[in-house]
N, C-alpha and C positions, 0 to 999 in steps of 0.2 A: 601539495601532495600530503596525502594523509600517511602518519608514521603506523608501523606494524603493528605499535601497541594500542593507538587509538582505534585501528581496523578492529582488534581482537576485543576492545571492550564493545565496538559497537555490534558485532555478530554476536558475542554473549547476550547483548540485549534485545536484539531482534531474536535468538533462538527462546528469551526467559519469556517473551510478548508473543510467540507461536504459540506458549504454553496454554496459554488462553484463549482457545478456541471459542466460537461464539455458535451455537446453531442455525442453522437457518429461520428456524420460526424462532429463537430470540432475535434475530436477527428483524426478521418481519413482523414482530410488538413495537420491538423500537420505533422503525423506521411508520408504523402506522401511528406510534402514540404522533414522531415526530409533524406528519401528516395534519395530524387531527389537531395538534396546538398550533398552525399555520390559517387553521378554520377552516378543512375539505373535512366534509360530511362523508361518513364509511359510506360505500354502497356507490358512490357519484361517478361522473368521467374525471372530473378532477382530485378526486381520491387519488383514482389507480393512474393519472397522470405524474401526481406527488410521486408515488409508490416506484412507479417506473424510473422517472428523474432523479432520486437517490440514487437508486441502484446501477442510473447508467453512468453517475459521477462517479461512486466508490468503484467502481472498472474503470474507467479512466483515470483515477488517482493510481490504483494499484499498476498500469500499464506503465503510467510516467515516471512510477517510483521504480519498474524494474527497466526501465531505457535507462533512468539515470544512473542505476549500477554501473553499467557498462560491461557487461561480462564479455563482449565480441572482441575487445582487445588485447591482443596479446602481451604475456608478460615474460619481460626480459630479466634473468638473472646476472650479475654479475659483481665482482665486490663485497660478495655475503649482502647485497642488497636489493630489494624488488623494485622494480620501475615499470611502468606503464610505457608504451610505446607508441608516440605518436604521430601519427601522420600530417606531414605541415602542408 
Protein backbone atom coordinates (compact mmCIF):
# COMPACT_ATOMS: atom_id res chain seq x y z
CA UNK A 1 0.00 0.00 0.00
CA UNK A 2 1.22 3.24 -0.94
CA UNK A 3 1.62 5.90 2.16
CA UNK A 4 -0.33 9.51 1.87
CA UNK A 5 2.83 11.07 1.52
CA UNK A 6 4.30 9.00 -1.44
CA UNK A 7 0.55 9.36 -3.18
CA UNK A 8 1.09 13.34 -2.65
CA UNK A 9 4.48 13.45 -4.25
CA UNK A 10 3.54 11.15 -7.08
CA UNK A 11 0.26 13.49 -8.06
CA UNK A 12 2.60 16.65 -7.74
CA UNK A 13 4.68 14.92 -10.40
CA UNK A 14 2.17 13.78 -12.66
CA UNK A 15 0.31 17.41 -12.19
CA UNK A 16 4.38 19.13 -12.94
CA UNK A 17 4.54 16.46 -16.27
CA UNK A 18 0.66 17.65 -17.53
CA UNK A 19 2.55 20.99 -17.43
CA UNK A 20 4.08 19.95 -20.60
CA UNK A 21 1.66 19.58 -23.14
CA UNK A 22 2.92 18.43 -26.46
CA UNK A 23 0.87 19.43 -29.62
CA UNK A 24 -0.52 17.33 -31.84
CA UNK A 25 1.63 18.20 -34.88
CA UNK A 26 4.80 18.08 -32.38
CA UNK A 27 3.45 15.21 -31.64
CA UNK A 28 3.34 14.06 -35.52
CA UNK A 29 7.23 15.37 -36.43
CA UNK A 30 8.17 13.17 -33.78
CA UNK A 31 6.46 10.28 -34.34
CA UNK A 32 7.27 10.71 -38.30
CA UNK A 33 11.04 11.67 -37.74
CA UNK A 34 10.64 8.22 -35.42
CA UNK A 35 8.96 6.41 -38.63
CA UNK A 36 11.51 7.52 -40.95
CA UNK A 37 14.75 6.34 -38.69
CA UNK A 38 13.00 2.76 -38.72
CA UNK A 39 13.54 3.17 -42.78
CA UNK A 40 9.46 3.94 -44.14
CA UNK A 41 9.82 6.33 -46.90
CA UNK A 42 7.18 9.46 -46.17
CA UNK A 43 4.36 9.06 -48.66
CA UNK A 44 4.29 4.83 -48.41
CA UNK A 45 1.63 2.19 -46.90
CA UNK A 46 4.12 1.48 -44.42
CA UNK A 47 4.79 5.00 -43.51
CA UNK A 48 1.25 5.69 -42.43
CA UNK A 49 1.18 1.90 -41.02
CA UNK A 50 4.48 3.14 -38.53
CA UNK A 51 2.42 6.36 -38.06
CA UNK A 52 -0.87 4.53 -37.18
CA UNK A 53 0.94 1.74 -34.91
CA UNK A 54 2.55 4.43 -32.51
CA UNK A 55 -0.35 6.05 -31.96
CA UNK A 56 -2.54 2.97 -31.53
CA UNK A 57 0.30 1.90 -28.60
CA UNK A 58 0.41 5.41 -26.81
CA UNK A 59 -3.65 4.80 -26.39
CA UNK A 60 -3.12 1.77 -25.13
CA UNK A 61 -0.30 2.57 -22.84
CA UNK A 62 -2.49 5.70 -21.63
CA UNK A 63 -5.65 3.11 -21.13
CA UNK A 64 -3.56 0.63 -19.09
CA UNK A 65 -1.87 3.38 -17.05
CA UNK A 66 -5.54 4.76 -16.21
CA UNK A 67 -7.07 0.72 -15.19
CA UNK A 68 -4.17 0.73 -13.11
CA UNK A 69 -5.01 3.70 -11.01
CA UNK A 70 -7.85 2.10 -10.08
CA UNK A 71 -10.32 4.97 -9.26
CA UNK A 72 -13.63 2.42 -9.31
CA UNK A 73 -12.73 1.43 -5.78
CA UNK A 74 -14.06 2.49 -2.94
CA UNK A 75 -12.33 4.26 -0.22
CA UNK A 76 -12.87 3.46 3.42
CA UNK A 77 -11.84 5.94 6.07
CA UNK A 78 -11.27 5.07 9.43
CA UNK A 79 -8.45 5.49 12.21
CA UNK A 80 -7.39 9.01 10.53
CA UNK A 81 -6.34 6.40 7.84
CA UNK A 82 -7.17 5.73 4.04
CA UNK A 83 -7.52 2.23 2.86
CA UNK A 84 -8.55 0.65 -0.28
CA UNK A 85 -11.38 -1.82 -0.08
CA UNK A 86 -11.03 -4.90 -1.37
CA UNK A 87 -12.99 -7.42 -2.72
CA UNK A 88 -11.53 -11.19 -1.96
Amino acid sequence: MIRLSTRAVLLRTLLAAGCTTMTPEERRAIDARTCASYGFKRGTDGFASCLLNLELDRRAASRAQFEQMQFNKPLIIYDNRYRRYRRW
